[in-house]
C-alpha positions in Angstrom: 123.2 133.0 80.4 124.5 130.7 77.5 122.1 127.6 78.8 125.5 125.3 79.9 123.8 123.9 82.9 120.3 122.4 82.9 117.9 124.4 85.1 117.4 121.9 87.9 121.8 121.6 88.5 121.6 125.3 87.6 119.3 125.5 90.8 121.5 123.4 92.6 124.2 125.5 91.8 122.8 128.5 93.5 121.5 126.6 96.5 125.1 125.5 96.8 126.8 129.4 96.3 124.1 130.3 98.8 125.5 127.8 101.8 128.7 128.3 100.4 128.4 132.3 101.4 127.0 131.4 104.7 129.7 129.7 105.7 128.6 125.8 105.0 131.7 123.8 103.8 131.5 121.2 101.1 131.4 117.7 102.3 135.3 116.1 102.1 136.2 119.3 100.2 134.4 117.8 96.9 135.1 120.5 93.8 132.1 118.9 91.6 128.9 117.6 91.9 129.9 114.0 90.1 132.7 114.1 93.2 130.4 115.4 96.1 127.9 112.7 95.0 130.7 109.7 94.6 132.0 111.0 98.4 128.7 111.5 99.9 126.8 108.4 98.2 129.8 105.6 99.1 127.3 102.9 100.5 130.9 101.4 102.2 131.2 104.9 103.6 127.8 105.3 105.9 130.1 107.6 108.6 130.1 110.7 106.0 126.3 110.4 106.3 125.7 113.0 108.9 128.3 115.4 107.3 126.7 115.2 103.9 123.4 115.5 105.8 124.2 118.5 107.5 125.6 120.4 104.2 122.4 118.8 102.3 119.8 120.6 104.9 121.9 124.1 105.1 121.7 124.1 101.0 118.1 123.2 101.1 118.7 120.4 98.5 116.2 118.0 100.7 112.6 118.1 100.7 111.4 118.1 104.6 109.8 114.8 104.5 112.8 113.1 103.0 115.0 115.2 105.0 113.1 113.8 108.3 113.4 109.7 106.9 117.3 111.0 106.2 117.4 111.7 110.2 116.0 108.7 111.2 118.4 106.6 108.7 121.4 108.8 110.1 120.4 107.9 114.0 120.0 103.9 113.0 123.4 104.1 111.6 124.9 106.0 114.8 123.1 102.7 117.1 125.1 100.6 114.9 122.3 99.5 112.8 123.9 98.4 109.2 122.4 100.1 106.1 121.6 98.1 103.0 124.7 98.6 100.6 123.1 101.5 98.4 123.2 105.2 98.9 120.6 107.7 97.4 116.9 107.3 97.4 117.0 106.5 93.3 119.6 103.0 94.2 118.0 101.9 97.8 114.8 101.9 96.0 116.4 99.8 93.3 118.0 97.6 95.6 115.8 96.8 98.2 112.9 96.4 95.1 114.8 93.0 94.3 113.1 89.8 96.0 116.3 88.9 97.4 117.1 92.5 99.0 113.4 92.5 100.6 114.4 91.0 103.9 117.7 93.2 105.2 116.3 96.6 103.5 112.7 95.6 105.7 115.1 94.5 109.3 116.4 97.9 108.5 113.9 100.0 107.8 111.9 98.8 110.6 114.8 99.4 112.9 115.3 103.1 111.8 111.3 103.5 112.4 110.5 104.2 109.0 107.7 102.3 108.5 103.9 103.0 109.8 103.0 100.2 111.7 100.2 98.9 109.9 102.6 99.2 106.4 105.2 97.3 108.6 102.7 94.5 109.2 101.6 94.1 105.5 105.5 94.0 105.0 106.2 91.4 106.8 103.2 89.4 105.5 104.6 89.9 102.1 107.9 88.5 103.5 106.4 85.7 104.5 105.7 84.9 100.4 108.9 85.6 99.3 110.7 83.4 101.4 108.0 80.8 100.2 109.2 81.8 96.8 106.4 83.5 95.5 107.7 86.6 93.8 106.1 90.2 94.2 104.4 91.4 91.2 106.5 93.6 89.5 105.4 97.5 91.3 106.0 99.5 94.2 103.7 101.0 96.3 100.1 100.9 96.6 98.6 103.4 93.5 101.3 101.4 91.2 100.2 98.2 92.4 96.6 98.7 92.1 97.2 99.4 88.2 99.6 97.0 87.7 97.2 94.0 89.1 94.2 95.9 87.8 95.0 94.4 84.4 93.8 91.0 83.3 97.3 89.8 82.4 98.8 90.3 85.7 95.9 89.1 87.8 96.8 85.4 88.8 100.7 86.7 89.4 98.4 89.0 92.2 96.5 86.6 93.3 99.4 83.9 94.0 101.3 86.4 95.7 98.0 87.7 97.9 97.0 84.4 99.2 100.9 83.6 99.9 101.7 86.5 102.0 97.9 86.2 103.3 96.4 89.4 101.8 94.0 87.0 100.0 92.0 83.7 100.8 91.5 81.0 98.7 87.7 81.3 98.7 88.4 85.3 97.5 90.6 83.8 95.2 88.1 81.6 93.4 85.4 84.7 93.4 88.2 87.2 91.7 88.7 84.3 89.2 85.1 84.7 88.2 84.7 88.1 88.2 88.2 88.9 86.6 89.2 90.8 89.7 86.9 93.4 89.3 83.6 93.7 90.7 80.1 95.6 90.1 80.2 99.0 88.9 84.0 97.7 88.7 84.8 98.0 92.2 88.0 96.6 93.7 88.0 95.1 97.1 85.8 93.7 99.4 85.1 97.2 101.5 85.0 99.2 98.2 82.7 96.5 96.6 80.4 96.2 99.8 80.0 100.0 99.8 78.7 99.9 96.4 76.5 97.0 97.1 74.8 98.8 100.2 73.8 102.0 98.1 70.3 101.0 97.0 70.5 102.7 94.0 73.5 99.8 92.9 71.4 96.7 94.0 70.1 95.8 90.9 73.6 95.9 89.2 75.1 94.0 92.1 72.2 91.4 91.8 72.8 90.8 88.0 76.4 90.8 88.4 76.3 88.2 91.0 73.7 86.1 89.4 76.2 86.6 86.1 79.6 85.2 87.3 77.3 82.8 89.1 78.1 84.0 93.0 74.9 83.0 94.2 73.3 79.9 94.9 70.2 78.8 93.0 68.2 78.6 96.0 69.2 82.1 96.7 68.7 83.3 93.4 65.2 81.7 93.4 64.5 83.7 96.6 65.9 87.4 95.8 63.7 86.6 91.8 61.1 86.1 94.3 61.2 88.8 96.5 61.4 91.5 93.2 58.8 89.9 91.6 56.8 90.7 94.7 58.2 94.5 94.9 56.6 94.7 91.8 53.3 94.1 92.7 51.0 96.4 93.3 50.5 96.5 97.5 46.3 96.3 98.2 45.5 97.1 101.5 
């Protein structure tokens, strides 16, 4: 009523009254939040995991896909699979977004199954180029990424870290070098690029842009000026 608490702990608050009245107990008799965080999030403590867990899912603090990764961490730990030393999602992210983190936070992630395989794959291809020691460009995930190597000043620290991991070959190196990384119609990619390309209505913008950044052969550029110039004409019968 007097606005002490911000709304979001103020929610907390009644989340935790709520389980408190259905007869949840705190985790390690905490009194505070600043004291149920410092007992629950103790990276040196991963054995009060499942009880925190269990008091975190009765309160409804956790949404349901981070309560189901939360599981999956909690039955790695119980094989005797060691955590990376952070606790919360806010400090793992942190740590494991250092270069030198990459390796342990991706042995355990893939051993708690919480990686798709495909993602998995790309992760371990990136692995391969920091222990070459290429750095990541400086973004997580794959809409921040995009934006971040999207600009022109971050493109060559994208590149070197593409064709190091293997995303990237030297010869599509060379061609995003031309084109600034971007192509027709600003398209990104080679599947996003070769869609726009094979929309008829985009040919003649793909044709100018190749013959602009100079992606096609003179012979072949003599051919394709030869084979509009015939389009042109009118067709007798």
């Amino acid at each position: 009523e007097n606005d002490f608490m911000p709304p979001e702990d103020l929610e907390e608050a009644r989340k935790v009254q709520a389980a408190l009245k259905r007869g949840a107990t705190l985790p390690g008799g905490c009194k505070s939040k600043d004291e149920c965080e410092s007992y629950c999030q103790n990276p040196e403590r991963p054995e009060r995991m499942e009880e925190c867990l269990t008091f975190a899912e009765e309160a409804g603090f956790i949404p349901p896909e981070e309560l189901g990764e939360a599981k999956k961490v909690l039955a790695a730990v119980k094989r005797g699979v060691k955590p990376p030393p952070c606790a919360g999602k806010k400090q793992c992210d942190d740590y494991c977004g250092q270069p030198e983190n990459f390796e342990s936070c991706l042995a355990f992630a893939e051993a708690a199954e919480l990686i798709p395989p495909e993602e998995l794959k790309q992760a371990k291809q990136a692995l391969v180029a920091i222990r070459k020691g290429v750095p990541p460009p400086k973004c997580r995930g794959q809409e921040e990424c995009d934006a971040y190597c999207g600009e022109d000043e971050h493109l060559e620290e994208c590149m070197n870290f593409a064709i190091a991991a293997g995303f990237m070959s030297e010869e599509d190196a060379v061609m995003a070098r031309k084109t600034g990384g971007k192509g027709p119609g600003n398209c990104r990619g080679k599947e996003e690029c070769e869609a726009f390309c094979g929309d008829p209505a985009n040919q003649e913008t793909c044709f100018s842009f190749a013959k602009e950044h100079g992606l096609i052969s003179e012979e072949d550029l003599e051919q394709m000026e030869e084979g509009k110039e015939q389009m042109r004409r009118p067709w007798k019968g």
